[in-house]
TORKOL-4160 file (C-alpha; in steps of 0.2 Angstrom, whole numbers, padded with zeros to 4 digits, m for minus):
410
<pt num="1" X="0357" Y="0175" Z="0422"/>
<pt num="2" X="0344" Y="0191" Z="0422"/>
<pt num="3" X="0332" Y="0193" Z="0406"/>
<pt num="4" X="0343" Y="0211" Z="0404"/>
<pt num="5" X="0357" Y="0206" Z="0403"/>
<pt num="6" X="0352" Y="0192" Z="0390"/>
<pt num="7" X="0344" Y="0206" Z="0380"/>
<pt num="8" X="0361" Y="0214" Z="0381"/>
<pt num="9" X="0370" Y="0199" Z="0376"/>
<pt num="10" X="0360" Y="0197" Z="0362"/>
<pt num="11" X="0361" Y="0214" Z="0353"/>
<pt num="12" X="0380" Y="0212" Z="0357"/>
<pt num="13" X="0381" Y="0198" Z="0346"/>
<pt num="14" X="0368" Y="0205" Z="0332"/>
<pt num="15" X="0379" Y="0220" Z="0329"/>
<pt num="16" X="0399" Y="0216" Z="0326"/>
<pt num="17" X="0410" Y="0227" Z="0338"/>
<pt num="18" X="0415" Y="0240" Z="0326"/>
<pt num="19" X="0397" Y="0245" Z="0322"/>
<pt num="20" X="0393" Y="0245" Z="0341"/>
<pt num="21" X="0407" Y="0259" Z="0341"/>
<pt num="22" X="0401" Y="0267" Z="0328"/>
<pt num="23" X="0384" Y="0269" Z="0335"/>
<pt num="24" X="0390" Y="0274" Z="0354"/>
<pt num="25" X="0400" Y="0288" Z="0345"/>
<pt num="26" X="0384" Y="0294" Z="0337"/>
<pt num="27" X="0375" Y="0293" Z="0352"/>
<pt num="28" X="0386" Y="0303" Z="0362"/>
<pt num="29" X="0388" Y="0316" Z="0349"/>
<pt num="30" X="0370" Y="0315" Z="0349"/>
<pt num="31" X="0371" Y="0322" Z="0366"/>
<pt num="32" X="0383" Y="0336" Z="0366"/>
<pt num="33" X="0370" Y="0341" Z="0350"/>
<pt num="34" X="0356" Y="0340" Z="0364"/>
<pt num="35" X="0365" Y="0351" Z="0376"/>
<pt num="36" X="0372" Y="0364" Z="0367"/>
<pt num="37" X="0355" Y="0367" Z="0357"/>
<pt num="38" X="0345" Y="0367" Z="0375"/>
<pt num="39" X="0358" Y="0379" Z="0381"/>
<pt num="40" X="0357" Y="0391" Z="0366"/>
<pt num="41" X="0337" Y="0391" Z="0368"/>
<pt num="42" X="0339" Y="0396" Z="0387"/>
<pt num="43" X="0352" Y="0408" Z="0385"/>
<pt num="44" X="0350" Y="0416" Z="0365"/>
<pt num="45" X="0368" Y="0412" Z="0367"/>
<pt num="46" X="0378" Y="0414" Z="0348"/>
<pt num="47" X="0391" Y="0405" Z="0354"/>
<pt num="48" X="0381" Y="0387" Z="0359"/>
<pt num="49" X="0372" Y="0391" Z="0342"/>
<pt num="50" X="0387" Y="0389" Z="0331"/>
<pt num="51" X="0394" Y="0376" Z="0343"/>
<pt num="52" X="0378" Y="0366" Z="0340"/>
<pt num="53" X="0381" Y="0369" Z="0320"/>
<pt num="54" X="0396" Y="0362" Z="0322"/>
<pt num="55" X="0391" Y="0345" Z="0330"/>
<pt num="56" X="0378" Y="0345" Z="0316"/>
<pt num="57" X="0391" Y="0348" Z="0304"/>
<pt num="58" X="0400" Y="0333" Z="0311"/>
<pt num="59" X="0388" Y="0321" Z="0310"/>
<pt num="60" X="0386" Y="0325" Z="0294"/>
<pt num="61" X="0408" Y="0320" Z="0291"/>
<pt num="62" X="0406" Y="0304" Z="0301"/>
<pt num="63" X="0391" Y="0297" Z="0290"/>
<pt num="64" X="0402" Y="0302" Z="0275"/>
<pt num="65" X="0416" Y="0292" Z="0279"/>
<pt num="66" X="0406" Y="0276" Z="0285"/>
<pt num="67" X="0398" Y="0277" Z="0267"/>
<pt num="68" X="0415" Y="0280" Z="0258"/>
<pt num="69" X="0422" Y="0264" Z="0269"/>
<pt num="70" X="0407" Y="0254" Z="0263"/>
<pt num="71" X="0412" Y="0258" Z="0245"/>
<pt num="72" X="0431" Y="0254" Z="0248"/>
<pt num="73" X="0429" Y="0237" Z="0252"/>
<pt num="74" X="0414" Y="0231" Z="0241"/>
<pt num="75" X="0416" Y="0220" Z="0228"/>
<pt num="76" X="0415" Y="0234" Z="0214"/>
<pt num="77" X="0430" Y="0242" Z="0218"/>
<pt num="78" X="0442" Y="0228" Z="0222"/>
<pt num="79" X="0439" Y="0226" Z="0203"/>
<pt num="80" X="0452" Y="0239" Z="0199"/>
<pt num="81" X="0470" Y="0237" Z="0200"/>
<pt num="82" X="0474" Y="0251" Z="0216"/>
<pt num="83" X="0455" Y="0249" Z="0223"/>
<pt num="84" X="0446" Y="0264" Z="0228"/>
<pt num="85" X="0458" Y="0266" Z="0246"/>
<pt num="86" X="0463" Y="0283" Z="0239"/>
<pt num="87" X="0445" Y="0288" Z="0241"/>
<pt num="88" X="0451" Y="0288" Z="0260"/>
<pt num="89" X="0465" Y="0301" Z="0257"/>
<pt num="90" X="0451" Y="0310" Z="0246"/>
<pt num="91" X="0438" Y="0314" Z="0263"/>
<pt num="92" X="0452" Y="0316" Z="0276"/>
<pt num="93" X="0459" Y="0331" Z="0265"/>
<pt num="94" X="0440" Y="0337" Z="0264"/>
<pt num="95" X="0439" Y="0335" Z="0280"/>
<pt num="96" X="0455" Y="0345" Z="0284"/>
<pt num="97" X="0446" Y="0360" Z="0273"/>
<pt num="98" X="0430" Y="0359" Z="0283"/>
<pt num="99" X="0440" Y="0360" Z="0301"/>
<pt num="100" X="0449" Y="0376" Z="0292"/>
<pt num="101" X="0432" Y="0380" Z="0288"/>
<pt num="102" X="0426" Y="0380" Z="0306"/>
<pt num="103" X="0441" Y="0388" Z="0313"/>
<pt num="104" X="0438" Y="0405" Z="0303"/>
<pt num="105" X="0419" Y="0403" Z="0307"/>
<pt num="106" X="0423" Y="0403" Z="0325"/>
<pt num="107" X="0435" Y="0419" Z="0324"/>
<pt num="108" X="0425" Y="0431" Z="0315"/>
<pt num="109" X="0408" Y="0424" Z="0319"/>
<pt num="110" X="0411" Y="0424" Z="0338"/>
<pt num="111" X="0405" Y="0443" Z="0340"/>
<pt num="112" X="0405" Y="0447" Z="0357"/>
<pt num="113" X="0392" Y="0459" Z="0357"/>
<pt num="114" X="0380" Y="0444" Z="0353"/>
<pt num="115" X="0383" Y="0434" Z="0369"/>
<pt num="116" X="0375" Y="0432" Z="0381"/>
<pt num="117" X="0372" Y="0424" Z="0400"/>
<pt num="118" X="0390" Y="0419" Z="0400"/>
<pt num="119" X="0390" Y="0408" Z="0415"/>
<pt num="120" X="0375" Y="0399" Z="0411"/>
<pt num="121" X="0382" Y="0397" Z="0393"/>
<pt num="122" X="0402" Y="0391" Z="0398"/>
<pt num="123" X="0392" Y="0378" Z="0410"/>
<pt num="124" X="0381" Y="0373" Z="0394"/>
<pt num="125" X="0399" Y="0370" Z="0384"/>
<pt num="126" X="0408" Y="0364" Z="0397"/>
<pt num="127" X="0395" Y="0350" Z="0398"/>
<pt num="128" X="0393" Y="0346" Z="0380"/>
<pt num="129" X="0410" Y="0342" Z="0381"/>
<pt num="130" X="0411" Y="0329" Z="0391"/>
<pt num="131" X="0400" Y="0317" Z="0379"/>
<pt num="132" X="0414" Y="0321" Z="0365"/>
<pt num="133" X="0428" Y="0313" Z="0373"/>
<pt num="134" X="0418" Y="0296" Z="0374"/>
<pt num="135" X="0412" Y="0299" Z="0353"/>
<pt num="136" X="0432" Y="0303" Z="0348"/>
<pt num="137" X="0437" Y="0285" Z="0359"/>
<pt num="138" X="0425" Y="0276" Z="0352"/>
<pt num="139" X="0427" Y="0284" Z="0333"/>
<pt num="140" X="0446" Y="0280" Z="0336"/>
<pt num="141" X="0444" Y="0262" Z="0341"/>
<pt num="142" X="0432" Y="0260" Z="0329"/>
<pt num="143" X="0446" Y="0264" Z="0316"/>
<pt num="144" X="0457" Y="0250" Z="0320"/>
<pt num="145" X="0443" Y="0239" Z="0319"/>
<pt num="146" X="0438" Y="0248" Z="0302"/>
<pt num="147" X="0457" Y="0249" Z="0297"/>
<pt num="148" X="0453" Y="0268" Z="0291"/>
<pt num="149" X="0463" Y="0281" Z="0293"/>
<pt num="150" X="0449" Y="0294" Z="0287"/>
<pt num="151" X="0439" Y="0287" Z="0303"/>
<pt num="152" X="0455" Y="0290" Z="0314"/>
<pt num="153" X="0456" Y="0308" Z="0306"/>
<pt num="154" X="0438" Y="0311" Z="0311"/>
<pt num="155" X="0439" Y="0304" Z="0332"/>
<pt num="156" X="0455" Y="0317" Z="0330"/>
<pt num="157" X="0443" Y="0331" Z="0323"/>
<pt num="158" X="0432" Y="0327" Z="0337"/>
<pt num="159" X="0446" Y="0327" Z="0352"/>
<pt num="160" X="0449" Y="0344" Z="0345"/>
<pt num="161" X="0431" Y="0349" Z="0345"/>
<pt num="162" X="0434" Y="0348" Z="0365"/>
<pt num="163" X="0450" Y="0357" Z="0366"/>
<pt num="164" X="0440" Y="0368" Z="0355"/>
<pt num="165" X="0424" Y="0368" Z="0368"/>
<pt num="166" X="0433" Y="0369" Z="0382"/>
<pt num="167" X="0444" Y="0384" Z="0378"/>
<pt num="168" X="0426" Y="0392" Z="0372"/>
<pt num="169" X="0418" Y="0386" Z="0391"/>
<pt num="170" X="0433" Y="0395" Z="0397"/>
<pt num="171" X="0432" Y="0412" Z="0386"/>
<pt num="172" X="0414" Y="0414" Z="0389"/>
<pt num="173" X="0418" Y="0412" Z="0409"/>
<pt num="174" X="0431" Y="0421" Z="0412"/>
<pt num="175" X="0423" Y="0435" Z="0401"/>
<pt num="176" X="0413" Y="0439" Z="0416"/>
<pt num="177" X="0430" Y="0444" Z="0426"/>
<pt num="178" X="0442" Y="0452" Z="0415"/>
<pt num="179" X="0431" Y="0457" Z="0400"/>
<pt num="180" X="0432" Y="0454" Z="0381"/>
<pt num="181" X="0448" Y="0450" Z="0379"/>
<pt num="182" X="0449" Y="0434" Z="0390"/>
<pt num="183" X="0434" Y="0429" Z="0378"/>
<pt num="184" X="0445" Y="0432" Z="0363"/>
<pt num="185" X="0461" Y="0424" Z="0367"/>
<pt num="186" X="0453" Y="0409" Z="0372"/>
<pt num="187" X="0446" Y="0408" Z="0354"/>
<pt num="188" X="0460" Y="0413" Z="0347"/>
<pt num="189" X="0468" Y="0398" Z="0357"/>
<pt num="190" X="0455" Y="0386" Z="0350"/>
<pt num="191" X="0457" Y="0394" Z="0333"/>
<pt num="192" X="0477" Y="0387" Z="0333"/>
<pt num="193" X="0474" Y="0369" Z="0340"/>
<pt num="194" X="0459" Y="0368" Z="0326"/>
<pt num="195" X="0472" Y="0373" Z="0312"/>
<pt num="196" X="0486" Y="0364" Z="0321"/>
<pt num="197" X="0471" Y="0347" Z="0320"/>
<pt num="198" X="0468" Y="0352" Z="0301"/>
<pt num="199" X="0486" Y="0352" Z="0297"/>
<pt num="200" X="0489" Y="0336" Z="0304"/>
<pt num="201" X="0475" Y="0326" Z="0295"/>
<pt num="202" X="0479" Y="0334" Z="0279"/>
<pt num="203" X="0496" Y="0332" Z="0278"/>
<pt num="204" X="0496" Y="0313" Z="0274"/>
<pt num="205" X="0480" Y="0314" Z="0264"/>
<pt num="206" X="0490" Y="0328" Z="0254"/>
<pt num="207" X="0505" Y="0314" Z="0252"/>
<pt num="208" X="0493" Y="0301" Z="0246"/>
<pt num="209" X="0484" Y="0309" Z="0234"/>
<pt num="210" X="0501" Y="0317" Z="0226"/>
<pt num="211" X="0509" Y="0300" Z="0226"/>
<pt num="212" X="0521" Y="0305" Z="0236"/>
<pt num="213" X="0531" Y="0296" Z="0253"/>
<pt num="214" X="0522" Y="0295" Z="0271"/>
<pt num="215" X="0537" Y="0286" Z="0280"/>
<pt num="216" X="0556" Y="0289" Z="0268"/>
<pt num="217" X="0561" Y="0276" Z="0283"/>
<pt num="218" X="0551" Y="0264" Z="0273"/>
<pt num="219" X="0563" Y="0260" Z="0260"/>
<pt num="220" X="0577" Y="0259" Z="0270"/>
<pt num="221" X="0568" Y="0247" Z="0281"/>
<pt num="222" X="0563" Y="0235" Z="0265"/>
<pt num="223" X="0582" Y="0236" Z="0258"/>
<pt num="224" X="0586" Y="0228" Z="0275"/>
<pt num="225" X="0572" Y="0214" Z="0272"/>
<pt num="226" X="0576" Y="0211" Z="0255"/>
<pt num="227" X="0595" Y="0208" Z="0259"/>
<pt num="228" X="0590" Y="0193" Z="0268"/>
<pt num="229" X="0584" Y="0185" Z="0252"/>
<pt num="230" X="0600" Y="0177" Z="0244"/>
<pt num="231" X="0594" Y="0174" Z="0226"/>
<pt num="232" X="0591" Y="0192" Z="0225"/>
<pt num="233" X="0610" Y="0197" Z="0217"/>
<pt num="234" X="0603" Y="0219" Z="0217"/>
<pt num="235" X="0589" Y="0228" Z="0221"/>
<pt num="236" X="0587" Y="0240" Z="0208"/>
<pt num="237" X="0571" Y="0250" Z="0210"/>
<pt num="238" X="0557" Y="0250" Z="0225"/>
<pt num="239" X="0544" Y="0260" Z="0223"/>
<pt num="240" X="0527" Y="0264" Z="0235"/>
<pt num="241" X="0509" Y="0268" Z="0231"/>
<pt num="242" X="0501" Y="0275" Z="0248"/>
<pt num="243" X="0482" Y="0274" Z="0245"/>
<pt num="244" X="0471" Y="0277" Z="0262"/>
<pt num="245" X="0478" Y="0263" Z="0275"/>
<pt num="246" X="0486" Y="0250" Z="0261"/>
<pt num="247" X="0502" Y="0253" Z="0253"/>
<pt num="248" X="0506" Y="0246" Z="0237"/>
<pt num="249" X="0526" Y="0239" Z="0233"/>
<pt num="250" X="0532" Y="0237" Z="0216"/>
<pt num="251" X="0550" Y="0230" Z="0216"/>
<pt num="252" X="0562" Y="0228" Z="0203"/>
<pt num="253" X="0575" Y="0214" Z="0207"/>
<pt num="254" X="0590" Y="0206" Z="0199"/>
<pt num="255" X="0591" Y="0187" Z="0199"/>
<pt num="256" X="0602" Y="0176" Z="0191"/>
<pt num="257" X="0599" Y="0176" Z="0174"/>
<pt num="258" X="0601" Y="0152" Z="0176"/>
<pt num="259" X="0584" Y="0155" Z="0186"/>
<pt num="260" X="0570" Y="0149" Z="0175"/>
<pt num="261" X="0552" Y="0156" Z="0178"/>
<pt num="262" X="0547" Y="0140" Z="0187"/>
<pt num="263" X="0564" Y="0144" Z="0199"/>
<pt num="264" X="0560" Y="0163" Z="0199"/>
<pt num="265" X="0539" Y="0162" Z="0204"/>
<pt num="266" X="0540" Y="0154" Z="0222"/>
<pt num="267" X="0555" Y="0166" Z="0226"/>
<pt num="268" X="0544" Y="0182" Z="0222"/>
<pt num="269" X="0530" Y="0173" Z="0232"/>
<pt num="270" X="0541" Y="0171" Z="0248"/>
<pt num="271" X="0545" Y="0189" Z="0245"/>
<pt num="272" X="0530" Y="0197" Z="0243"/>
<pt num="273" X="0522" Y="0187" Z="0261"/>
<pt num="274" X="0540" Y="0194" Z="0270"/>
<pt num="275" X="0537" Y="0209" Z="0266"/>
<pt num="276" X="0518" Y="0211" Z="0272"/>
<pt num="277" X="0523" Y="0200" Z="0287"/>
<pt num="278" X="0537" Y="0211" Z="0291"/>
<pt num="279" X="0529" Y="0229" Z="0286"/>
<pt num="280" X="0512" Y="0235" Z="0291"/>
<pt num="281" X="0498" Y="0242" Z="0277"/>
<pt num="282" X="0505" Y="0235" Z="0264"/>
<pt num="283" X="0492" Y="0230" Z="0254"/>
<pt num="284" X="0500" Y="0219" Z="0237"/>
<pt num="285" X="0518" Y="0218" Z="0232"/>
<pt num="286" X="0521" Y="0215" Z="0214"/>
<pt num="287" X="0539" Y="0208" Z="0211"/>
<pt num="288" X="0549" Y="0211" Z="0194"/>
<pt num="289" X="0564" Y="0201" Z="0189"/>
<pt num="290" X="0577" Y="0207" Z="0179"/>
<pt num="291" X="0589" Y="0196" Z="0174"/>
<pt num="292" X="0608" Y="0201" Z="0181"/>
<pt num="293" X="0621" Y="0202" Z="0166"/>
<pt num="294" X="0635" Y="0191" Z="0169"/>
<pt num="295" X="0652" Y="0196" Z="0167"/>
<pt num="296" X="0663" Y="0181" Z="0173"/>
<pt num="297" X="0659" Y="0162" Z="0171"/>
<pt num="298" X="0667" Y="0148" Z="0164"/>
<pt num="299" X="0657" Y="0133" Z="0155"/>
<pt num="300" X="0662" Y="0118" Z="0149"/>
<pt num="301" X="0656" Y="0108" Z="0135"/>
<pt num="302" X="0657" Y="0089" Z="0130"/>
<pt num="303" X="0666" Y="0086" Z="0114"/>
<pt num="304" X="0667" Y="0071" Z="0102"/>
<pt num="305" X="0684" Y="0076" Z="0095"/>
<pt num="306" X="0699" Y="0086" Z="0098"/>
<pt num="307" X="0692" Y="0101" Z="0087"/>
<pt num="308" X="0680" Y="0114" Z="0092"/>
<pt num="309" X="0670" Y="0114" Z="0078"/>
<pt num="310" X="0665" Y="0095" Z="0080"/>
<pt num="311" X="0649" Y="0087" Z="0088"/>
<pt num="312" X="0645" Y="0091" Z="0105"/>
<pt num="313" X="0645" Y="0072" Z="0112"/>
<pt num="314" X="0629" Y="0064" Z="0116"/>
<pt num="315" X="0638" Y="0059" Z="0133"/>
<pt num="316" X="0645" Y="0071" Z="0147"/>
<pt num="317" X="0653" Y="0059" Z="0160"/>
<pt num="318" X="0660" Y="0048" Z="0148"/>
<pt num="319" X="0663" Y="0061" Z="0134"/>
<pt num="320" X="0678" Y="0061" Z="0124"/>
<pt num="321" X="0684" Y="0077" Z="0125"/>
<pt num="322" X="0679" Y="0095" Z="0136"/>
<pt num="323" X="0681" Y="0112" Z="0129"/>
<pt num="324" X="0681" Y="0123" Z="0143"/>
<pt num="325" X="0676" Y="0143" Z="0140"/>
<pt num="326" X="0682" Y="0157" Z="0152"/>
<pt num="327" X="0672" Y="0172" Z="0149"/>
<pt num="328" X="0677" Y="0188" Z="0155"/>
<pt num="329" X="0666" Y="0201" Z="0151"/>
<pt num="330" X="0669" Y="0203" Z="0131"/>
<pt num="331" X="0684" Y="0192" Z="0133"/>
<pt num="332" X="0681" Y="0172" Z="0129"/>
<pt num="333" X="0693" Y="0158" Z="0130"/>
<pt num="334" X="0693" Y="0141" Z="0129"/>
<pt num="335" X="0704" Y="0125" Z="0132"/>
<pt num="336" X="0701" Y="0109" Z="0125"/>
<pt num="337" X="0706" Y="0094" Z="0137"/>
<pt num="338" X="0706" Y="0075" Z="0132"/>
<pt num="339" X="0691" Y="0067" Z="0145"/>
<pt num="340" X="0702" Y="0054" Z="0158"/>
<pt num="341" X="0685" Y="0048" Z="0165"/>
<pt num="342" X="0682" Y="0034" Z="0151"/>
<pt num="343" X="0690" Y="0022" Z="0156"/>
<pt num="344" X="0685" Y="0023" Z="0172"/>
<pt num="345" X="0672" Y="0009" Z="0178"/>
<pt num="346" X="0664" Y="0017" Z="0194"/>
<pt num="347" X="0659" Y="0033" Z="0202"/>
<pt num="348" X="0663" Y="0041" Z="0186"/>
<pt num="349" X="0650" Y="0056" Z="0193"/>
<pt num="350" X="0658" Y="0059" Z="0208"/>
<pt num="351" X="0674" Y="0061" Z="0199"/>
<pt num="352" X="0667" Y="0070" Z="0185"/>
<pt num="353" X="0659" Y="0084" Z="0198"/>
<pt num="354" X="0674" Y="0086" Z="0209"/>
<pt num="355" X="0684" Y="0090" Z="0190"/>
<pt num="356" X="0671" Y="0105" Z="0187"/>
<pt num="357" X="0673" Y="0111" Z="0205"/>
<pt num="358" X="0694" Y="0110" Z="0206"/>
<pt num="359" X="0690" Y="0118" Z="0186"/>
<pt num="360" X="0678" Y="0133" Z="0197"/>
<pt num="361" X="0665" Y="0127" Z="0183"/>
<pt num="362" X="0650" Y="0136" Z="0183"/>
<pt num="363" X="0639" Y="0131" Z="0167"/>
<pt num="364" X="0638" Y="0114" Z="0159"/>
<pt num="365" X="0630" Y="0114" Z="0141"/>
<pt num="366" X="0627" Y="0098" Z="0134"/>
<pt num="367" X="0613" Y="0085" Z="0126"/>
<pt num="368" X="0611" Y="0073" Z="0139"/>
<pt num="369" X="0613" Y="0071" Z="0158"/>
<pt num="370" X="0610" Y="0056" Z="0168"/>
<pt num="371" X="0601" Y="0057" Z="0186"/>
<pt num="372" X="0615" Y="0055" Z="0196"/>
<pt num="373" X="0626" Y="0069" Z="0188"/>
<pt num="374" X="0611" Y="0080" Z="0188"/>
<pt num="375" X="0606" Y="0077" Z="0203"/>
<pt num="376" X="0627" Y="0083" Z="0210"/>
<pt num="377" X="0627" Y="0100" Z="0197"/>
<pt num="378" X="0611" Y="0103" Z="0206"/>
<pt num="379" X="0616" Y="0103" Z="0224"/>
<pt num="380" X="0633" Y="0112" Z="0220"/>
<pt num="381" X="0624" Y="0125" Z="0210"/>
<pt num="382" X="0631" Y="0123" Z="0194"/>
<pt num="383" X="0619" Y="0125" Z="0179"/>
<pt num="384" X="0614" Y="0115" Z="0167"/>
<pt num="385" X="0610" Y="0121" Z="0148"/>
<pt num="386" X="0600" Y="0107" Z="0134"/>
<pt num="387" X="0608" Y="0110" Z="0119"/>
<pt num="388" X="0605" Y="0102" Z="0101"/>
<pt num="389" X="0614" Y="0110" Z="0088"/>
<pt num="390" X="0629" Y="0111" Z="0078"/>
<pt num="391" X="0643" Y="0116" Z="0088"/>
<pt num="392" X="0653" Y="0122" Z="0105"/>
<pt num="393" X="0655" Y="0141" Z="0098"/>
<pt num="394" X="0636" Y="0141" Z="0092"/>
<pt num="395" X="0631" Y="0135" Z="0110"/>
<pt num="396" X="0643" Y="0149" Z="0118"/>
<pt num="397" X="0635" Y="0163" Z="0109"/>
<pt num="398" X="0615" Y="0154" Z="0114"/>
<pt num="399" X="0622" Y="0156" Z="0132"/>
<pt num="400" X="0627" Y="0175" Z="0133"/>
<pt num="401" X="0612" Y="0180" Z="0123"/>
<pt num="402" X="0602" Y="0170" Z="0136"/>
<pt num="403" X="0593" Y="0160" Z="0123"/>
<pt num="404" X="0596" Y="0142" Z="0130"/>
<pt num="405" X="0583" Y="0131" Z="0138"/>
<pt num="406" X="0588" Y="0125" Z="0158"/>
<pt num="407" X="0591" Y="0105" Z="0158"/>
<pt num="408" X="0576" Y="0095" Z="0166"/>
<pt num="409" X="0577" Y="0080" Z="0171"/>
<pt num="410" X="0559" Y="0070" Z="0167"/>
C-alpha cells in the first residue's frame, strides 16, 4: 500500500463523512468563486461581477446553516421541550427571501449596456458551473447525513445557481447573434426558476413556522396504525408539531376505563416506538389516555344474605349469595341469586367462571379473590374491583364514578 493513499486513508478517518461533504462542497464552490472573479477581471464583465457576488453570497448561507445545525443538536437546546429544530424552518425561509433577493438583483442589475466580451464571458460562466453541480451533490448528500432539511434547501439553492448560470452563459452568447433581447429572456428565464427554487424552500419552512400540516396524508396514515392497537377503544385527537426535520405527535386516546396506570404505561410505550418505526421524522410521541365512558356492563357482587343492603361476603366462589347489576347507560338493575357452588367440593373456579361467562359478566367487585379464580377473570378479561365497605349499592355507585381500586393479587 503506497504512502498516498495511506495519507488519504487516514484524513478519511480523521474527518466523519458528513464533514468531508461538507468541505468538498466548499471547495467547489470555492472554484466557481475563482472563475467567475478571474473572468470578471479579464473581461470588466458586470455579469461575472454579480455572479461572483452571488457565490460569495452563498458561502456566506452555507456557513450559516452549519452553525445553526451545530446549535440544534447541542446539549443546550435539547433542554427545551420542542428543541431548537424550528431554527431550521427559521434559515430556509431566510433563505428563500435572499434567492428572491438575487432574482430581482439579476433583472434590474443585468444592464446590458454594461457588458462586455460576451463570448469570453459566457465561456467564463459556463465554466463556473460545472464545479456547482459537484457543491449541490455533495450539500445534498451531506443532508441526509446531517438530517437537515435547511442544508437540503441550500444544495437546491445551488442546483438552481446552475440553471441560473447556464441560462446566463447562454444570454450573454447568443447576445452576440441575435442582439439584446436573447440576453434578456435568458435572464428573464433564470429569473422564474430562481423564484420557482425560492417558492419551493419556503413553502415548508412557512408551514413549520405557522404550525401548520406538511403532508394532511399524515393523519390518515397514523389512524391506520393506530387501528392495529386493540386496547385503543377511539382515537379522539392527533395532533402534529413540524419543527425543521422532526415531527412531533401528541395523541389523545380512549382506553378502557378497567386499565390501571401500570396496564395503561407499556401500551403507550408500544405506541409511541410503532409510530416512529412506521413514520419517518417523527421525533417524540406523547400519548394521552382518556378513559372511555361505559354505557353497558353487568357486575356481579358476592352477598352474605338474600338482601342487598347486607355485607358483601368475604368469599366469592363459595359466597352465599350474587347480586348481579345490568347497567345500561343510566338504567341499573340487579338480581339476586342463591350461590349453588357451596356445596360443591371441587373445581368450584372452573365452575364459578363458566357462571360469569354464560351470565355475559363483565366486572367482579368483591374483598377477596383466590389465585386460581384471579388467575381465570384475568385470561377471560373480566375485571376485578377491591372493595371494603358497607354495601353492594355503595360499591355500584364507586364503580361508575371510577373510584375503585383494580384487585391485585401479591
Amino acid at each position: 500500500m503506497s504512502k498516498k493513499y495511506l495519507y488519504l486513508n487516514l484524513i478519511f478517518n480523521v474527518m466523519n463523512k458528513r464533514n468531508l461533504m461538507i468541505i468538498l462542497s466548499f471547495f467547489f464552490v470555492f472554484i466557481s468563486f475563482v472563475i467567475r472573479i478571474i473572468g470578471s477581471l479579464l473581461t470588466g464583465n458586470i455579469a461575472l461581477i454579480i455572479e461572483s457576488l452571488h457565490i460569495f453570497m452563498d458561502v456566506f448561507i452555507t456557513l450559516t446553516i452549519l452553525i445553526v445545525i451545530k446549535i440544534i443538536y447541542s446539549k443546550q437546546s435539547m433542554k427545551f421541550p420542542y428543541g431548537l429544530f424550528k431554527l431550521e424552518d427559521m434559515v430556509s425561509f431566510i433563505l428563500a427571501i435572499i434567492i428572491i433577493y438575487f432574482s430581482f438583483e439579476l433583472i434590474f442589475n443585468n444592464n446590458y449596456h454594461n457588458i462586455s466580451g460576451m463570448t469570453v464571458s459566457s465561456i467564463f460562466e459556463l465554466i463556473s458551473v460545472i464545479p456547482l453541480v459537484f457543491s449541490s451533490i455533495y450539500k445534498i448528500k451531506a443532508s441526509r447525513l446531517f438530517n437537515s432539511p435547511s442544508l437540503k434547501n441550500d444544495g437546491i439553492h445551488t442546483f438552481a445557481d446552475i440553471v441560473e448560470g447556464l441560462f446566463v452563459s447562454i444570454g450573454l452568447y447568443l447576445t452576440n447573434y441575435f442582439g439584446v433581447i436573447s440576453y434578456y429572456f435568458s435572464i428573464m428565464i433564470a429569473f422564474i426558476a430562481l423564484i420557482v427554487t425560492s417558492y419551493l424552500i419556503g413553502k415548508n419552512a412557512i408551514l413549520s413556522l405557522l404550525d401548520l400540516p406538511h403532508d394532511p396524508n399524515l393523519k390518515i396514515k397514523m389512524m391506520g396504525l393506530l387501528k392495529n392497537v386493540k386496547e385503543i377503544k377511539n382515537v379522539k385527537d392527533i395532533r402534529f408539531r413540524w419543527a425543521g426535520p422532526s415531527v412531533f405527535v401528541e395523541i389523545v386516546v380512549e382506553m378502557d376505563p378497567r386499565l390501571t396506570i401500570d396496564e395503561a404505561h407499556p401500551i403507550t410505550e408500544n405506541i409511541e416506538n410503532m409510530l416512529k418505526n412506521n413514520i419517518e421524522g417523527i421525533y417524540s410521541v406523547t400519548v394521552h389516555v382518556e378513559p372511555v365512558k361505559r354505557n353497558d356492563f353487568k357486575v356481579l357482587i358476592p352477598l352474605s344474605n338474600e338482601n342487598i343492603n347486607s355485607e358483601i361476603d368475604s368469599q366469592l366462589g363459595r359466597a352465599n349469595y350474587y347480586a348481579i347489576f345490568e347497567i345500561k347507560g343510566e338504567s341499573i338493575k340487579y338480581d339476586i341469586r342463591k350461590n349453588n357452588l357451596i356445596s360443591k367440593e371441587n373445581l368450584v373456579g372452573v365452575d364459578f367462571i363458566k357462571f360469569l361467562l354464560d351470565e355475559n359478566v363483565t366486572d367482579v367487585i368483591c374483598k377477596n379473590v383466590g389465585d386460581i379464580i384471579y388467575g381465570l377473570l384475568v385470561s377471560r378479561d373480566i375485571y376485578c374491583w377491591y372493595f371494603d365497605g358497607k354495601n353492594a349499592e355503595e360499591a355500584i355507585k364507586m364503580l361508575i364514578e371510577n373510584k375503585l381500586k383494580k384487585f391485585k393479587i401479591q
